[in-house]
N, C-alpha and C positions, 0 to 999 in steps of 0.2 A: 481630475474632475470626477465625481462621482455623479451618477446619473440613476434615476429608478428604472426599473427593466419593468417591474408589474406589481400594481397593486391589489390587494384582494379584495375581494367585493365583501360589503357590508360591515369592512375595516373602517379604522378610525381616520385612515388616509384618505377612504375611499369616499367617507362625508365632507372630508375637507375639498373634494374636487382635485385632488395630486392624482395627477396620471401618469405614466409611462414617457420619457424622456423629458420629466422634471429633474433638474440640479438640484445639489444638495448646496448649500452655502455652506450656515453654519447651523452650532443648536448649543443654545446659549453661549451665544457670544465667540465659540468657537468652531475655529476653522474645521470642514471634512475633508480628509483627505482620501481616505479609505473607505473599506467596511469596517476595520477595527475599529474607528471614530466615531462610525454611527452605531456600531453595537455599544462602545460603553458608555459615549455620552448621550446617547436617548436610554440611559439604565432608570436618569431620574422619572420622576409622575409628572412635574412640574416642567414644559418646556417652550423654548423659543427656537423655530424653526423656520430659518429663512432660504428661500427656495427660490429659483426663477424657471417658470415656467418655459416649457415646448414655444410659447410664442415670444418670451423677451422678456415679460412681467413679470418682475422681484415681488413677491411676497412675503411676509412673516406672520408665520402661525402662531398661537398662545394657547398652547395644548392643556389641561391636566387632564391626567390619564386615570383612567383606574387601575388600581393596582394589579400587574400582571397580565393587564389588557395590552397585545401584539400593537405598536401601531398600524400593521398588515403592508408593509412595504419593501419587496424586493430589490434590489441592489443589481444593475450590471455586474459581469465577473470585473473585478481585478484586472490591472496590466501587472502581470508576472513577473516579478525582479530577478533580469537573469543572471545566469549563473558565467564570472568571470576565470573559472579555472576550466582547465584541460585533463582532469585528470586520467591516468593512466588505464584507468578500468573504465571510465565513463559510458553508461550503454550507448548514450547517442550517437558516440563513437564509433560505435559499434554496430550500426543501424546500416543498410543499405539505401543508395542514392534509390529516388522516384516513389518514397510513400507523400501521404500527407503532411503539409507543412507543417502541422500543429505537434506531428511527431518528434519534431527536432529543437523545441523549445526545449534547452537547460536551465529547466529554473532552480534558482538556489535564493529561497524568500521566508525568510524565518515567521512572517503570518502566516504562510501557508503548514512551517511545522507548527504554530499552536493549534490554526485552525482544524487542519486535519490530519498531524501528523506525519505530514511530509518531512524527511532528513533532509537537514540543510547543512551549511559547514557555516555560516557565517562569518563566511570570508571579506562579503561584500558591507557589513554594518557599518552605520555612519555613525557618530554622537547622540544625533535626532535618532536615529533604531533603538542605542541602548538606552535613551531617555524614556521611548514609548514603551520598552517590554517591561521598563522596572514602571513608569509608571501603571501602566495594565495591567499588571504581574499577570505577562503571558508564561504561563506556566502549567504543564512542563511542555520544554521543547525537547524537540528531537534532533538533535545535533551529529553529524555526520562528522566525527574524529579523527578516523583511519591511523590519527598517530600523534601521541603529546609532543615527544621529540619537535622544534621547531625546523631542523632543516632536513629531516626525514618528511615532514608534510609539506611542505613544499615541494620535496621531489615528485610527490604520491599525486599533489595536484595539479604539476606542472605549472606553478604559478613562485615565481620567487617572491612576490608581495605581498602571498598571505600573512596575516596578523599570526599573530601567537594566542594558540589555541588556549592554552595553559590562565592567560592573561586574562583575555576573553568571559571565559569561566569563569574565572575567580572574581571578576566584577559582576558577572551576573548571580552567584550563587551568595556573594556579599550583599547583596537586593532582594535575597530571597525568591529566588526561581531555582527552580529543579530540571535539570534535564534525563531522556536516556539517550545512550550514546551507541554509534555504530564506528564498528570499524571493518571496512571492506580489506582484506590481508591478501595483500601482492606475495607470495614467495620472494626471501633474497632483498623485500626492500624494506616490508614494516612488521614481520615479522620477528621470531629470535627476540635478542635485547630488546629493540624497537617496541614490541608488543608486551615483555615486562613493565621497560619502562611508563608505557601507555595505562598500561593495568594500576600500575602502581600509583601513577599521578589522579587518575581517575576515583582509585579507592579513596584516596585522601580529600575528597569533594565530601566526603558522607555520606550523609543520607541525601544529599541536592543532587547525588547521580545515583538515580531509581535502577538502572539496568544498562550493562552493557550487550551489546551483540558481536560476535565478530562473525564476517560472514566472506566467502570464497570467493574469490576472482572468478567474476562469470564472464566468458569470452563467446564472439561470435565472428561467425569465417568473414566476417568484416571491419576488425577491432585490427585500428592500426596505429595506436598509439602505445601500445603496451610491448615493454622490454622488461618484465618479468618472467622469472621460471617459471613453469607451468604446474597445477594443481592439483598433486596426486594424491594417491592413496596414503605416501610415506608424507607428505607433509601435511594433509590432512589431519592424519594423526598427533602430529607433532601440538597443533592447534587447538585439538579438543584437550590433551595432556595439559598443555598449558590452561587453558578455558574451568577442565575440569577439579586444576587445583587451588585456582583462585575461589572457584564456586565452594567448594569444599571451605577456605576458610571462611568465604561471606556466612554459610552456615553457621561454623560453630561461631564467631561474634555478630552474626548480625540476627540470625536465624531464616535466612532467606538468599536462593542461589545469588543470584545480583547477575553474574556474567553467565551468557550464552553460548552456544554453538551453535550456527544456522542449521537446519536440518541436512543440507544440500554435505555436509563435513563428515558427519554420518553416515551419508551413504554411502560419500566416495571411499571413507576408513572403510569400509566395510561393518561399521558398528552398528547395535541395535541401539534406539533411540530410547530417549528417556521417557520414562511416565508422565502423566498431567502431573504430577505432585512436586515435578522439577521445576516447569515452566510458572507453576503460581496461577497469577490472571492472567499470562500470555501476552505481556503487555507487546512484544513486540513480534507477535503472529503475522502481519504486513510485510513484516521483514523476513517471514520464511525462518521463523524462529517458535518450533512447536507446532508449523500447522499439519504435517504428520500425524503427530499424538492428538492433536483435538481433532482430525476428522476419522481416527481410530474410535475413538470416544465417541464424536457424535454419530458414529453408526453402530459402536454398540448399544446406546441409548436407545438408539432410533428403529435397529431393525425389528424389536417384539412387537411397535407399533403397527408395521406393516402390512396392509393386506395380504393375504392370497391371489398370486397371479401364476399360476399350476399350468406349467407346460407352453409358458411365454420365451421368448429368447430373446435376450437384451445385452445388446455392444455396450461397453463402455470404451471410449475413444482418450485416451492419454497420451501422456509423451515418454521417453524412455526412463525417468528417473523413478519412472513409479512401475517399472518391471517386478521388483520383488516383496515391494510393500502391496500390491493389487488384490492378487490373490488371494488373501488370508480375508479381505475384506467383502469380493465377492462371493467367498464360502460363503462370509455371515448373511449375508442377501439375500442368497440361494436356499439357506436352510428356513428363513424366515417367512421369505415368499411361494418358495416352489420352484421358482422361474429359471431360467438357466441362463447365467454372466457368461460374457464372452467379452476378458479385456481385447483392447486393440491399440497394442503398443503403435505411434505415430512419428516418426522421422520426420524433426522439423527444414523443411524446406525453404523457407524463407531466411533463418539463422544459420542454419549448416547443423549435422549430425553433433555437433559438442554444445548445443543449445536444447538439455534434455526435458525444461521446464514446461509442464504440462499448458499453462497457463500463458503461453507465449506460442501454443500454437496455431497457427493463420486458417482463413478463410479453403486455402487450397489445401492443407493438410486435411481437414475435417470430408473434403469432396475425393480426396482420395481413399481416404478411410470407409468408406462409408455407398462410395456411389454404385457400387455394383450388392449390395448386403439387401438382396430381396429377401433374404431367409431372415431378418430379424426384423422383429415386433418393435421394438424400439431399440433408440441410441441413445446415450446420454455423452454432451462433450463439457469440458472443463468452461463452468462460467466466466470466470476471469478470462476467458481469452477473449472476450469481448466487452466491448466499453458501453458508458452508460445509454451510447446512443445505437447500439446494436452491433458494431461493426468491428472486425479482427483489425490484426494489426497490418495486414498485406490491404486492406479499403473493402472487402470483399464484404456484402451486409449480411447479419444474418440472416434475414428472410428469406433474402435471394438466394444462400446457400441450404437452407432447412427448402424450399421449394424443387432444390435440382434433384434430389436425394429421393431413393423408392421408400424410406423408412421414417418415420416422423423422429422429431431431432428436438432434445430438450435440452437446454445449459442448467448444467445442477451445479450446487456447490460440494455436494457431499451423500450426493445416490436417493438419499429419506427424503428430501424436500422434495424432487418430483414424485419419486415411489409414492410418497404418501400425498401427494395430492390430493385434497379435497377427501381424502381416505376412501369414501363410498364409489368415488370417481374414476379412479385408479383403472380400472377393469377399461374403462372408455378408453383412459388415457393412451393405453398399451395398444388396444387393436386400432389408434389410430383414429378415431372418429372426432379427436381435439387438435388442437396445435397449439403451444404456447411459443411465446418470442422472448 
């Protein structure tokens, strides 16, 4: 059932009298099931739109649009097609009992990878799935791999039913859909052979696989599905060797890397990261692939911009993985503004000490970091650790946590977007006379 959540005012909806917990029927002649439905069958100018009203009353509308005119009507979210594997690394897995319920949703919903780029593995598609994405040409998905081999991926996802990935593929790429592909690499299970063979099946897709990632087995002192070796330095390496001579030949025939290293591979080798010029557009920066090197970049861009804020002193609040990459960056901060960085490496408490990702740390880490720091002018903590609606992953809000705090508390993505605030502003910003959420 699709339902309107809200329509905008002085919209084409809004003169029709569609309000908020109107159904969708159909539009022309066809069924809605989704939002995919209504995005591409209201694509026409010319439509029929039949709806039953908040109070029972079936209607059909006879729209023509003008061209490129919004109809202005919002969609309830989605029910989320969950996700029917167990895999071995799975974070939810992973997760501790008593957060919110919403946290524990496995979804694995191939709309969601066109829509926003969510990985999925498309373990769960029916006939009617591969009928919509070729008809829709959802393209490109982001398809969650971990291993062509078919009973290596089964093992990987705990699921002996999964489809054959290979198969999958080659019906959607015979449709003309493209995907990029991840493979999360267990030591011992889809690595070695396993991750040749994967690379190899992968290359022969062509150009319909825009970009490989392979990215590290992230574990948390409450991952208890996983009977993998563990993640280290020596097999780290192994990963990028292999990664980096595949990338080498997409170069010389294709002219562009194709396959990845997650940054997190990097660190653990002990290696220095690649340039922007590796990564391309970055297409799969979400996935912790290059976002290292572009927020290297967006702060050498950004720090000439800067104001002068002379004899200021400003926390930046992180988690352990960015100990040796921090530094080099708050030089450039320092030198641009005046102001004096003071990282503050954060031991996440909610994961456990081998959960070093800045961006997963909780409402409580940020109060321990932070709550006794009268001596600084401002803090800046990792935005990603909170969600659209403000709040960490332990329930903790931000407001509630920026108000317990003696020092005004920003979530930046990358130092310049608050530094540079409003540019003229900045100066307020720092002695605290502002708050932003």
């Amino acid at each position: 059932m699709v339902r309107v959540a809200r329509v905008a005012p002085n919209s084409i909806a809004h003169e029709l009298e569609i309000v908020a917990g109107t159904e969708i029927l159909t539009v022309n002649g066809r069924a809605i099931d989704d939002f995919l439905d209504w995005e591409f069958l209201t694509a026409d100018d010319e439509l029929e739109i039949a709806v039953r009203l908040p109070g029972g009353e079936d209607i059909v509308y006879e729209i023509e649009r003008p061209e490129g005119e919004s109809l202005g009507v919002e969609l309830e979210p989605p029910t989320v097609r969950r996700c029917a594997n167990r895999c071995e690394f799975c974070f939810i897995e992973g997760l501790p009992k008593g957060l919110r319920k919403s946290l524990y949703i496995r979804d694995d919903d191939y709309r969601l990878s066109f829509a926003y780029g969510n990985f999925a593995t498309l373990s769960n598609l029916k006939e009617r799935d591969f009928q919509r994405i070729l008809e829709y040409r959802l393209s490109p998905l982001y398809v969650s791999v971990h291993a062509t081999p078919w009973e290596a991926r089964k093992t990987l996802l705990n699921n002996p039913r999964v489809p054959n990935i290979i198969e999958q593929l080659t019906r959607l790429v015979a449709g003309g859909i493209q995907f990029h592909g991840q493979m999360v690499v267990v030591p011992g299970l889809n690595d070695g052979d396993v991750l040749e063979q994967s690379f190899a099946d992968l290359w022969s897709f062509g150009e319909a696989c825009l970009s490989v990632a392979i990215v590290p087995v992230g574990l948390t002192q409450f991952s208890h599905l996983y009977t993998g070796q563990s993640m280290d330095r020596e097999n780290a390496s192994r990963l990028l060797e292999s990664a980096e001579r595949w990338a080498a030949r997409a170069l010389a025939e294709r002219g562009e890397t194709w396959v990845f290293g997650a940054d997190e591979l990097y660190l653990l080798a002990g290696r220095e990261l690649p340039g922007p010029e590796h990564y391309g557009d970055f297409a799969q920066i979400e996935n912790g692939v290059g976002s290292v090197t572009s927020l290297r970049q967006r702060v050498a861009e950004g720090a000439p911009t800067l104001p002068r804020l002379d004899g200021k002193r400003i926390g930046v609040v992180t988690g352990l993985a960015m100990g040796e990459i921090m530094p080099p960056l708050l030089a450039q901060l320092a030198s641009a503004t005046g102001a004096q960085f003071e990282m503050i490496p954060t031991v996440n408490s909610l994961f456990g000490p081998t959960t070093t990702t800045a961006g997963l740390l909780v409402g409580a880490d940020i109060l321990s970091a932070l709550r006794d720091r009268h001596d600084l002018d401002l803090a800046l903590i990792p935005a990603e650790s909170i969600n659209e609606d403000g709040i960490f992953l332990d329930d903790a809000r931000f407001v509630d946590v920026r108000e317990s705090l003696p020092v005004p508390v920003y979530p930046s993505y990358d130092f310049v977007d608050v530094l540079q605030l409003e540019a003229g502003d900045a100066g307020a910003v720092v002695a605290g006379s502002a708050r932003a959420s």
